[in-house]
C-alpha positions in Angstrom: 82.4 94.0 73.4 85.2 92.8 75.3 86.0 89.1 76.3 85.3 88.5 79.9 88.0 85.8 79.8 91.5 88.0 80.6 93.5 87.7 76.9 96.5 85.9 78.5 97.0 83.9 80.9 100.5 82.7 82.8 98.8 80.6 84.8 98.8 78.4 81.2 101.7 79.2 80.4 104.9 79.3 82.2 106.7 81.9 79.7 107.3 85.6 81.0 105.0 88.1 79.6 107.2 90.4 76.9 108.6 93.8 77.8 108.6 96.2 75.0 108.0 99.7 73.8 104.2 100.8 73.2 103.4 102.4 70.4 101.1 105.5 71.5 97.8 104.0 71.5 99.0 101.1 73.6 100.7 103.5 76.4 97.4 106.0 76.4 95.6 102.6 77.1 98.0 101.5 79.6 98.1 104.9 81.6 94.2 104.8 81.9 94.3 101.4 82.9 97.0 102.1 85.7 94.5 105.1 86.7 91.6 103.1 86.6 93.3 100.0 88.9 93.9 103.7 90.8 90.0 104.5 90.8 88.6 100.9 91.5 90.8 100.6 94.8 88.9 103.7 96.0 85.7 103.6 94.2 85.1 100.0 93.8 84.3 98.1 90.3 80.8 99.4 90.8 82.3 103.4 90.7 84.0 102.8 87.9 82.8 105.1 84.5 84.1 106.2 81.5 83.6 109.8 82.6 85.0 108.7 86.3 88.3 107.8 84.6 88.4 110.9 82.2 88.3 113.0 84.9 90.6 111.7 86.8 93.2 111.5 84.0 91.8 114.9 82.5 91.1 113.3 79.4 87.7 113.8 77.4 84.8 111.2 77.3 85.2 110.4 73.7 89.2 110.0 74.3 88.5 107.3 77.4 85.6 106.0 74.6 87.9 104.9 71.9 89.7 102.9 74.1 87.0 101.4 75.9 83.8 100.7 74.2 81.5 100.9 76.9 81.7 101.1 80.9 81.1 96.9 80.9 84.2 96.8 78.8 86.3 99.3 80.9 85.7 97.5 84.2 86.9 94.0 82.5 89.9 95.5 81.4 90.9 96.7 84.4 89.7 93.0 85.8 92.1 91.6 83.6 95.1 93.8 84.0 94.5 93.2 87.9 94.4 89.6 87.0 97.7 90.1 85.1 99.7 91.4 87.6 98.4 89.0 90.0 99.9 86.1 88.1 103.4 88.0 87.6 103.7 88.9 91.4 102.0 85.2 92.7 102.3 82.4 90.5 105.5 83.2 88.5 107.8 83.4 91.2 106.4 80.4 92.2 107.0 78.6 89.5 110.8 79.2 90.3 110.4 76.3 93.4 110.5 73.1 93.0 106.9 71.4 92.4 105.1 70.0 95.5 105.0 71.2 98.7 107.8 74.4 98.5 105.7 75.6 95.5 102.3 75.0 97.6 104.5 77.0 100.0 105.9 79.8 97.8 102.0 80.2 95.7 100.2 80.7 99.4 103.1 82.8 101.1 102.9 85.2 97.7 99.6 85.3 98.0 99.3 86.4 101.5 101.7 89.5 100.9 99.9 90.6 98.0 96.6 90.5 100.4 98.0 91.8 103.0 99.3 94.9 101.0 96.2 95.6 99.8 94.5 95.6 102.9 94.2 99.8 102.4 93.5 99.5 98.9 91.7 96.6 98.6 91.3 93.5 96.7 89.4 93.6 93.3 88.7 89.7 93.4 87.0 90.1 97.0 85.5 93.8 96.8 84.6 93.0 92.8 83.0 89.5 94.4 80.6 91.3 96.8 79.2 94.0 93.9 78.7 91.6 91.2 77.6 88.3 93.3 74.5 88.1 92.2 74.6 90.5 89.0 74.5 88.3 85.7 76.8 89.9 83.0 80.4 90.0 81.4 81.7 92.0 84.4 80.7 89.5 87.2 82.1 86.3 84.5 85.9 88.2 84.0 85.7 88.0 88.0 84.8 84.6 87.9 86.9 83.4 85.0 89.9 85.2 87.0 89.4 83.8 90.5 88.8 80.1 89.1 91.8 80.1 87.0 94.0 80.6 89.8 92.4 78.4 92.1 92.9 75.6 89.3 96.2 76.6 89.6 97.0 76.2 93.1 95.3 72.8 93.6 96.8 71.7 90.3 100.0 72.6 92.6 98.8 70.7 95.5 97.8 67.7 93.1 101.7 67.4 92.3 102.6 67.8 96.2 100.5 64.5 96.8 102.6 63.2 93.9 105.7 63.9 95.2 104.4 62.5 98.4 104.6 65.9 100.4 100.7 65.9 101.5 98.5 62.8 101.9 97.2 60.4 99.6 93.8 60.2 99.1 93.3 63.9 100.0 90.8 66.0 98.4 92.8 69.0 96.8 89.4 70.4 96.6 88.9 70.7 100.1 92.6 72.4 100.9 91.6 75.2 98.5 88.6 75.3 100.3 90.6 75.5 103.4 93.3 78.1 102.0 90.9 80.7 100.2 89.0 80.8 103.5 92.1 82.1 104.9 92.6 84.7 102.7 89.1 85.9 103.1 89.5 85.9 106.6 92.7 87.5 106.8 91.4 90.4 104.5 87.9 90.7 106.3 90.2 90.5 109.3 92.7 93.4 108.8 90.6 95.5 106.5 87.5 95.6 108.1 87.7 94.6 111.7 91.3 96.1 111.7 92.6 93.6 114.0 96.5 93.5 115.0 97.9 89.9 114.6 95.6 88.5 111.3 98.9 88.0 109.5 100.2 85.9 112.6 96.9 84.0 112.9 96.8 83.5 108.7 100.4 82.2 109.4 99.2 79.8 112.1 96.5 78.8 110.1 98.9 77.4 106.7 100.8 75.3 109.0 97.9 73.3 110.8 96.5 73.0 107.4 100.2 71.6 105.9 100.1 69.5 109.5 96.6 68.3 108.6 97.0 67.1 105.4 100.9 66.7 104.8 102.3 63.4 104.6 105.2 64.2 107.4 104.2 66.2 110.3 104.6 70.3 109.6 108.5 70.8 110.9 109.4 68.4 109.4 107.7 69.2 105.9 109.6 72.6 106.5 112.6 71.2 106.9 112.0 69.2 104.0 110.6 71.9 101.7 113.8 74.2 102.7 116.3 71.3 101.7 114.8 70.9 98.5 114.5 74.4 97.6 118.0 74.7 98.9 119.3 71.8 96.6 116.9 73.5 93.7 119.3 76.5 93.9 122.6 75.0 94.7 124.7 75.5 90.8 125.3 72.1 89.4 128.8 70.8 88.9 
């Protein structure tokens, strides 16, 4: 049986995942996962099957089979490569600006466009959150595992920020990720499902009363200040 905890995670570790060749067993298990990222943004976690994804790839049952155990251990792979990719398009490029508030800014902002283009697809870690909410198993723990790592992450992020003495002190890191993650269920709900026009302007709006709530300078000014930084971050040594 699979682990429900993803096998690596960049979140602990700032170094890039490798790029290499797969031997064949590795790319056959790649290319289903690919389809079965494919399937879920359609089907939901819940529609995913080994026969599902055989069929879509045109691939037998047993060939899907002895790459994937069982269904339970198909859906957490494709939990964890979603979780994967996550990290490489959020939180790594993040990493890149300076810690406090520009990489507060740079996590949320990168989060944000990958919600936003998955408002036709979907998100796995919100769709995946309604199916398995109250189903007990491996499945519904991968979610879990996945969704808590990151938010560690970001107030771990918004811990240094008070340290550098971007955002208050005395502030409850808790409650900003609170704060945040209820925009980006709103925005989602929002554009998906209500199809509204402006979410992405209002989600916008949102960050910055949030910065201006809880930042130790008032919010155009902790822009300005976040730009400078990032600009001196970047400016080649002599």
């Amino acid at each position: 049986m699979a682990s429900s905890k993803p096998a690596s995670s960049a979140l602990t570790s700032a170094e890039p995942p490798s790029r290499r060749v797969l031997p064949k067993g590795q790319h056959t298990r790649a290319v289903l996962l690919d389809a079965g990222l494919a399937l879920s943004s359609e089907l939901g976690l819940e529609g995913i099957s080994i026969g599902a994804l055989a069929e879509m790839v045109g691939m037998s049952k047993s060939g899907v089979f002895a790459h994937f155990g069982s269904r339970d251990d198909l859906q957490i792979a494709i939990i964890n490569e979603y979780y994967q990719r996550f990290e490489e398009e959020v939180f790594q490029p993040a990493l890149q600006q300076p810690r406090g508030l520009p990489r507060v800014r740079a996590m949320f902002e990168n989060w944000i466009r990958r919600v936003t283009e998955e408002v036709q697809s979907g998100c796995i870690f919100i769709s995946g959150a309604v199916e398995f909410d109250d189903r007990k198993g491996q499945v519904r723990d991968a979610l879990q595992h996945a969704m808590k790592t990151w938010l560690a992450a970001f107030r771990r992020a918004i811990e240094q920020a008070i340290e550098e003495g971007h955002m208050k002190q005395g502030i409850d890191p808790y409650q900003i990720i609170f704060e945040l993650h209820g925009l980006i269920l709103s925005v989602h709900y929002e554009a998906r499902f209500l199809e509204g026009s402006n979410a992405l302007e209002r989600v916008k709006h949102g960050f910055e009363r949030i910065l201006n709530c809880y930042g130790a300078q008032p919010c155009s000014q902790a822009r300005l200040v976040a730009a400078s930084m990032v600009q001196a971050a970047q400016k080649p040594s002599a």
